[in-house]
Every structure is written in structure tokens, then in C-alpha cells.
C-alpha positions in Angstrom: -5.7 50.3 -2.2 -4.8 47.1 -3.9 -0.8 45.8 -3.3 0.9 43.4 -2.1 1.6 42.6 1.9 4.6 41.5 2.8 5.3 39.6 6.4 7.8 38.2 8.3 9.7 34.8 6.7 9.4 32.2 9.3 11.8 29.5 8.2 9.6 27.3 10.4 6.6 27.4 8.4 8.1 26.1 5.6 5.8 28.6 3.2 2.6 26.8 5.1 0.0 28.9 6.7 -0.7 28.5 10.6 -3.9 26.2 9.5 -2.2 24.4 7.3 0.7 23.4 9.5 -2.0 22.6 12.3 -3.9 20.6 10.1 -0.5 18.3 9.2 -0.3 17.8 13.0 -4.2 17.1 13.1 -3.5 14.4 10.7 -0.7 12.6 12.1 -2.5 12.2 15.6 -5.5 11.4 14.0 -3.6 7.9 12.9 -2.4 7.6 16.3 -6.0 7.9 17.7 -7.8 5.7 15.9 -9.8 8.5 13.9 -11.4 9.4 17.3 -11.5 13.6 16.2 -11.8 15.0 20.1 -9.1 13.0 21.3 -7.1 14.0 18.8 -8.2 17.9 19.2 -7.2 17.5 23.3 -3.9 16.5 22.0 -3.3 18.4 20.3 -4.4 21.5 22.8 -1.9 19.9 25.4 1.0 20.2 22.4 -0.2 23.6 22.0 0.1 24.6 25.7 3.8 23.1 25.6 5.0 24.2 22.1 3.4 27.3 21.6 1.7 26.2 18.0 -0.7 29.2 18.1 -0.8 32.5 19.3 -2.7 35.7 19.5 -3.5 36.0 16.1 -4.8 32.5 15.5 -5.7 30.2 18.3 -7.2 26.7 18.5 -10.9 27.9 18.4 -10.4 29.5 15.1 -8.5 25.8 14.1 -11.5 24.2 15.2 -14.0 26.8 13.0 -11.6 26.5 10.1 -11.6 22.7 10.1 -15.7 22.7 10.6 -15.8 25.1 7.6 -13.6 23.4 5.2 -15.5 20.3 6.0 -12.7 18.2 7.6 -15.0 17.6 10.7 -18.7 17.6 11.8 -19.7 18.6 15.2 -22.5 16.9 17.1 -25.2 20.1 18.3 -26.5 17.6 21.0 -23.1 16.3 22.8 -21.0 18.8 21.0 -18.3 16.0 20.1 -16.5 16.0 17.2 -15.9 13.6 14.2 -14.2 13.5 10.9 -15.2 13.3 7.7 -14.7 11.4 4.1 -12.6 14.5 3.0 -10.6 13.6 6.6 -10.2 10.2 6.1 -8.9 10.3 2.4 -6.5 13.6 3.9 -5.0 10.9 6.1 -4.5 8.3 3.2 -3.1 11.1 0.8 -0.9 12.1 3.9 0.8 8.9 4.5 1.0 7.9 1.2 3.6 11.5 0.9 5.4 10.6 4.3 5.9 6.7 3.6 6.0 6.4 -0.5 7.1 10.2 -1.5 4.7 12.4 -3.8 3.8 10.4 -7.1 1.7 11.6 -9.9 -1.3 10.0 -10.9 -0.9 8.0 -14.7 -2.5 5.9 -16.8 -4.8 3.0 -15.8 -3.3 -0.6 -15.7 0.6 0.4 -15.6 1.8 -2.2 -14.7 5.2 -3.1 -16.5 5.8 -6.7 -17.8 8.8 -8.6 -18.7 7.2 -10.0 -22.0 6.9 -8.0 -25.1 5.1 -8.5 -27.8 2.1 -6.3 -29.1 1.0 -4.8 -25.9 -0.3 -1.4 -24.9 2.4 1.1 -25.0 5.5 1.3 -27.2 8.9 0.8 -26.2 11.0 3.2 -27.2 14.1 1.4 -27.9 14.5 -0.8 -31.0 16.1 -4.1 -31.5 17.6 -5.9 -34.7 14.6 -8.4 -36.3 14.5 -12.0 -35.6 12.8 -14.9 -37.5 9.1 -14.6 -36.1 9.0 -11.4 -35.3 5.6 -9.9 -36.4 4.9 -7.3 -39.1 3.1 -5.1 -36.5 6.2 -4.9 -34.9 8.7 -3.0 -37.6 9.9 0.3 -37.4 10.0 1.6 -40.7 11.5 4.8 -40.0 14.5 3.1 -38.6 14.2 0.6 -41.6 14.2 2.5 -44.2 17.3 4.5 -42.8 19.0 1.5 -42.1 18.5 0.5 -46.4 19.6 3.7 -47.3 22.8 3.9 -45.0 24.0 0.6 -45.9 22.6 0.3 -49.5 22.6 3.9 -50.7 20.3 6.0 -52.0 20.4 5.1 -55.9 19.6 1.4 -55.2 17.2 1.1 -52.3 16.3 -2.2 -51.4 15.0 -3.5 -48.2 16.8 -6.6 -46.5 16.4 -8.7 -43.6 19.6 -7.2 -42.1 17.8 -3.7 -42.3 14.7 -4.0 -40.3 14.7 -2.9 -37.2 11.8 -4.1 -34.2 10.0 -2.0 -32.0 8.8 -3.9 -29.1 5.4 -2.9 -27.1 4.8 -4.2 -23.3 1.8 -5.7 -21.7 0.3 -3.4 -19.2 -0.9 -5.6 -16.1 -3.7 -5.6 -13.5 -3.4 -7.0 -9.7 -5.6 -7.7 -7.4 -3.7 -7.4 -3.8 -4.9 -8.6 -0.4 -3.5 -6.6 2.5 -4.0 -8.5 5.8 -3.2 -6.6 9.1 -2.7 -8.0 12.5 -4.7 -6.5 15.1 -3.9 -9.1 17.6 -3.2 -7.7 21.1 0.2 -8.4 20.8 0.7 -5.3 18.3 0.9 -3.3 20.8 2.5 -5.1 23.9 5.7 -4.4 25.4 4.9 -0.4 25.2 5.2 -0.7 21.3 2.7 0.8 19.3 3.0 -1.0 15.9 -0.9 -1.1 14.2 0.0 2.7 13.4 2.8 1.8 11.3 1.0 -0.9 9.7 -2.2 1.5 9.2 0.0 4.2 7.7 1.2 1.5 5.4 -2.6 0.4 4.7 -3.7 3.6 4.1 -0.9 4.9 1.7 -0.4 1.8 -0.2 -4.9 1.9 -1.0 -4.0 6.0 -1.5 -1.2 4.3 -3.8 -3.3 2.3 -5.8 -6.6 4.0 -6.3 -4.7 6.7 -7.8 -1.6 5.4 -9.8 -3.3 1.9 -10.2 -7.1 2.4 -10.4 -7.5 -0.7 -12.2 -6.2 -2.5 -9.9 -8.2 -4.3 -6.8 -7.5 -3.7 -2.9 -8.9 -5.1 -0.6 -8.1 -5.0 3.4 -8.4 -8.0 5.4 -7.8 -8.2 9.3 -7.2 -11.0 11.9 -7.6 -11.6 15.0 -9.8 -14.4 17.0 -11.5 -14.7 13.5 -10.6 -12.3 9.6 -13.1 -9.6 8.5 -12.5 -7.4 5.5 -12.5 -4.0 6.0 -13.1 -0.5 3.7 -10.6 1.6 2.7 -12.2 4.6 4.6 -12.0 2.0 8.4 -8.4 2.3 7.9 -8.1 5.2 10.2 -10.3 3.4 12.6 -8.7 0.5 13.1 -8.2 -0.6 17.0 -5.8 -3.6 18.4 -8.5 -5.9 20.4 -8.0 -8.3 23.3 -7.5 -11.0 20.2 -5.0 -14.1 20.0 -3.4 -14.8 16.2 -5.6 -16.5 13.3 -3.9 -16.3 10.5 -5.6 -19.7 8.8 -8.5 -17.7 8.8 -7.2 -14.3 7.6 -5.5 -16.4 4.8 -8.5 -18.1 4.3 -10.2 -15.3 3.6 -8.0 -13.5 1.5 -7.7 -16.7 -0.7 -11.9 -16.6 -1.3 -11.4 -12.4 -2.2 -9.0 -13.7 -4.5 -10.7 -16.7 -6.1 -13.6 -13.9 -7.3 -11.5 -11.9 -8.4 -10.9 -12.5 -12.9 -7.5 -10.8 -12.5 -4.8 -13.3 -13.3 -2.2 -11.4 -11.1 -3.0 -12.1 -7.5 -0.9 -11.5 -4.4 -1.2 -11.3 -0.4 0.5 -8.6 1.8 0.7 -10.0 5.4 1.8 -7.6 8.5 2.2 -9.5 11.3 4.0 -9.4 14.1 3.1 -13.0 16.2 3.2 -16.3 16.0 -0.3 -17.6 14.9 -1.7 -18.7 18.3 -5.4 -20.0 17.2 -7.4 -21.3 14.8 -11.2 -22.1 14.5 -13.3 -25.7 14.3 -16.8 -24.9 14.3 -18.1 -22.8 16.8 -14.8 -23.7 19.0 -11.6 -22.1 19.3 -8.2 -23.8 19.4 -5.6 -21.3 21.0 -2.1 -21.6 22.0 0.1 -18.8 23.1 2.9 -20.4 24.7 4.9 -21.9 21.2 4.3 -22.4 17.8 1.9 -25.1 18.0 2.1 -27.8 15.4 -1.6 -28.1 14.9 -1.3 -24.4 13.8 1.4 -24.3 12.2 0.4 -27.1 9.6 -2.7 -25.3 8.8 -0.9 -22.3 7.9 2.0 -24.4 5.9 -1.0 -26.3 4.3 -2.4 -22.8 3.2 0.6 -21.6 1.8 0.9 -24.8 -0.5 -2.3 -24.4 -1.9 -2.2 -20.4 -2.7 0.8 -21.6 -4.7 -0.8 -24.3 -6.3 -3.0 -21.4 -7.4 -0.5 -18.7 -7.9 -1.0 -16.5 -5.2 2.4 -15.7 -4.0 2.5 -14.5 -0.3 4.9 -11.7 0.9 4.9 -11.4 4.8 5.9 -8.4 6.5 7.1 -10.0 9.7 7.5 -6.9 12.7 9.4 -9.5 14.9 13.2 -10.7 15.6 12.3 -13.9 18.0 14.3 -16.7 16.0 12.2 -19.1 16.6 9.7 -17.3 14.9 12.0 -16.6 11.6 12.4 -20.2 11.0 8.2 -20.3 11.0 8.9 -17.6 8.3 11.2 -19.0 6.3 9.1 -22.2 5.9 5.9 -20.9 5.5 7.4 -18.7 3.0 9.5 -21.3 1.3 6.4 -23.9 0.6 4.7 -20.8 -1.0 7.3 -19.3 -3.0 6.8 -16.0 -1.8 8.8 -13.6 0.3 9.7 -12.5 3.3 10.6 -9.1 5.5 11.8 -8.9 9.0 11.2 -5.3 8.7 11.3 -2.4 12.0 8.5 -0.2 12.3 10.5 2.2 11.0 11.6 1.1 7.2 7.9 -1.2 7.0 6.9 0.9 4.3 9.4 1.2 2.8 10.0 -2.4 1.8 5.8 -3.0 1.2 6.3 -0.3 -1.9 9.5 -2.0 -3.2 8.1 -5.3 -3.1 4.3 -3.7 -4.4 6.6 -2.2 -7.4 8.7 -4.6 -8.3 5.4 -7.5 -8.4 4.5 -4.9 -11.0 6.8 -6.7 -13.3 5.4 -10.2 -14.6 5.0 -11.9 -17.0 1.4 -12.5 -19.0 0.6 -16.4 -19.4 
């Protein structure tokens, strides 16, 4: 007999089925985990046994057949380990892009808001009084013709200067963005874990732009002895190693993505939270961990000059209070124009999206 089955409300559940509400656990320690699926799985077992996440009705084995089925992770016949898949790893990215930006609605391609108007894109919908050089394009007649017939009358229509009303339209921008993460060893020393909150940040500012922006160009740069860029889909992956600070040559690097790229609007997102301790000659490295070094130091200053000589403003993300270290900041950041954020681990993303919206907003030369 077909009806309808009514259960229990569990204010808990918040309207989510057992699966679903494992899965958002699943998720979170799969950040934490560095993607490593049977690690997270015995974590979460051990949260289970504590918390009491399952019970009779649906245990952790039918979890595990559920995730298998719905193809969030394949299982190796000859070892029996576990690992996720691409519908995982863009799960994560769509998951911290909800927890650290909020739930946003995919729109048109390129909008990106400029200050200049002009004959652009999209219209604006207010309307302005018409100055000398103003283009024909750019009149509203509707609001013209209104205008003639309020202040002239109908009987004698006539059209004058003082009538005509502009509608302005606004440039619709692309950027090409360089995100460079620290995964020097100090990101996690002092029992601090802070490359999660700068993956989560990764991960929902590429969910960010490949959906609201998908004109727009991301690409993921990290540092340690030497740079490497990254996919989107390593995020999760990512690992601190046993690695002293280069940011010459994550700058470096980031500056050559940049220089292919056509896009007139470039920019560099830097999460750090070091000093920069070595740079690279040759095959040799030159390391200092002890003080800001002046022979590293002047690179990176050097660095910053010339991505402003090319206008590629710098924003650094600095996840570090030493003051020593702040006055680094604030010249590095000064001879580049760009800005700066001594940010906790806790608000990090939310001043990267502030900062990514607002550099939504300029001006095209």
C-alpha cells in the first residue's frame, strides 16, 4: 500500500540522513588526513565508538558499501585499502568552499565588476544626467523622452540637452590568480596544524572560481626547499615536508605562470607562515633559519619591485605574530604595493575572499 512513513524528528540530524551526516564527517577528516581514505575511515570508526554516530540500523560497513556505491571511494581487491575518487576530491572543494565562503550560486562568466563605465557588457541600471562626450550608445530614451515631455509638455515635444538621460554599462573583468602555499615544516610546529586551514582555503577559493569565475585562471603554487605547481584535484593531498622557506623561488614561479598568462589582471595570494629561510644558486642551497637573513630578504624585496613594475600586486596572508617578522611584511609589501594580512587560522578565509572580491573591482587600461 503506497503512503507516506512518518519517523521520529531528530533535531540532530538537521533533516540529513545517517549517510549524509557521515559523509560531512568523512569529508572534514579527509582534509585533515591528507586525502589518505583508510586513515580517515579508522577515524572516524574511533569517533564512532566514542560518539555513538551509528547504530543498529545503519553501521559503518553499510557507510563503507554506500560510499563504494555512490562512487566516493574505490577499494583495492588485492590489499583491500581504500582511496578516493574525483567525485571525493571535488566533494571536499565544494565542502569548504560552503564552510569558509557560504553557499553562492554559479553566474555568468567574466563577472568581474569594474570601476570604469563606459560600453561594457552588462547594463547599469541606474541612470545619470548627460555630459559633453558621452556616447550615443549610451542614452536612455525611455527616460529621455519622459524627461521632454515632463518638462516641455506634450503639445511641443522637443528634445534638449538638459533632457537626456545616460545609461552607463560596466566592463566585466578576467583574473588570473596565483595561490602559493607554504608547506615548509614550520606549518605545523609548535603542535599547530595550519596547512589544513590553508588547504581549505585552496580548495574553496579554486571551488570559488571554477564555478562563479570560470573564466578566470588558478593556478596553485607551493614552496618549500624549491616551488612546484600543483592541480586543483592535489589540494587534498597536500603534506608539510621536512622543507626550510623559499619564497624567491615560489615567487619566482608564480611571476613565469603569470607572464603566460594574456590576462591583463594578474595577482599573487601568499599563505605563509615563516620567515623565508633559503634560497637556491645553482645546484646549491643557501639556508638560514636563525633571522631574517639579508641575502634573503633582498631577493624577496627585489621580487616584489619587479611584479610591481609589471603589475602583479602581491597580497600575503601572513599566519604569524613575531614582530620582527611584521616589519619583513610590511616592507616587502610596501615596495610592491600590495597588501598584507596577519590573519589566525581561524578568520584566514575569511579575509582571502574579501580581498579575492574586492580585486574584482578594477579598472580596464
Amino acid at each position: 500500500m503506497l503512503g507516506f512513513h512518518f519517523s521520529l524528528y531528530d533535531p540532530r540530524q538537521n533533516g540529513k540522513s545517517r549517510f549524509e551526516q557521515l559523509l560531512d564527517l568523512f569529508m572534514q577528516l579527509l582534509t585533515y588526513t591528507s586525502g589518505d581514505a583508510g586513515e580517515a575511515l579508522n577515524w572516524l570508526t574511533q569517533l564512532d565508538k566514542q560518539y555513538q554516530l551509528t547504530d543498529d540500523e545503519y553501521g559503518m560497513g553499510d557507510f563503507i558499501d554506500d560510499l563504494r556505491d555512490k562512487g566516493y571511494i574505490d577499494e583495492n581487491r588485492e590489499n583491500g585499502s581504500f582511496s578516493i575518487t574525483p567525485k571525493t576530491e571535488k566533494g571536499i572543494r565544494k565542502k569548504s568552499l560552503e564552510e569558509i565562503f557560504g553557499k553562492l550560486k554559479k553566474t555568468k562568466k567574466g563577472n568581474h565588476q569594474t570601476f570604469k563605465p563606459g560600453q561594457g557588457d552588462e547594463i547599469n541600471p541606474e541612470t545619470r544626467p548627460f555630459q559633453f562626450g558621452d556616447m550615443l550608445e549610451q542614452i536612455d530614451f525611455v527616460s529621455s523622452i519622459r524627461n521632454a515631455q515632463i518638462n516641455h509638455g506634450i503639445d511641443q515635444l522637443q528634445l534638449g540637452e538638459d533632457d537626456l538621460e545616460i545609461r552607463e554599462t560596466d566592463f566585466k573583468s578576467q583574473t588570473s590568480t596565483v595561490l602559493m602555499i607554504d608547506i615548509s615544516h614550520s606549518m605545523i610546529l609548535y603542535g599547530e596544524d595550519r596547512i589544513t586551514p590553508a588547504k581549505k582555503v585552496a580548495m574553496a577559493l579554486s571551488e570559488l572560481i571554477t564555478t562563479k569565475y570560470p573564466k578566470d585562471t588558478l593556478d596553485i603554487v607551493v614552496f618549500g626547499n624549491d616551488a612546484w605547481p600543483i592541480e586543483i584535484k592535489d589540494i587534498p593531498y597536500l603534506q608539510v615536508g621536512p622543507y626550510h622557506t623559499n619564497t624567491v623561488a615560489g615567487l619566482e614561479l608564480a611571476m613565469d605562470i603569470l607572464r603566460r598568462r594574456k590576462n591583463p589582471n594578474k595577482q599573487i595570494f601568499m599563505i605563509t607562515d615563516g620567515k623565508p629561510t633559503c634560497l637556491k644558486s645553482g645546484k646549491r642551497y643557501y639556508k638560514n633559519s636563525f633571522g631574517l637573513d639579508r641575502k634573503i630578504i633582498n631577493r624577496c624585496i627585489n621580487l616584489a619591485a619587479q611584479c610591481k613594475k609589471i603589475k602583479i600586486p602581491i597580497t600575503t596572508f601572513m599566519i604569524a605574530t613575531d614582530p620582527h617578522l611584521q616589519r619583513f611584511v610590511t616592507e616587502f609589501t610596501e615596495t610592491n604595493n600590495g597588501k598584507a594580512f596577519f590573519a589566525a587560522l581561524d578568520n584566514l578565509g575569511a579575509f582571502v575572499f574579501r580581498d579575492f572580491e574586492n580585486g574584482k573591482q578594477k579598472t580596464v587600461y
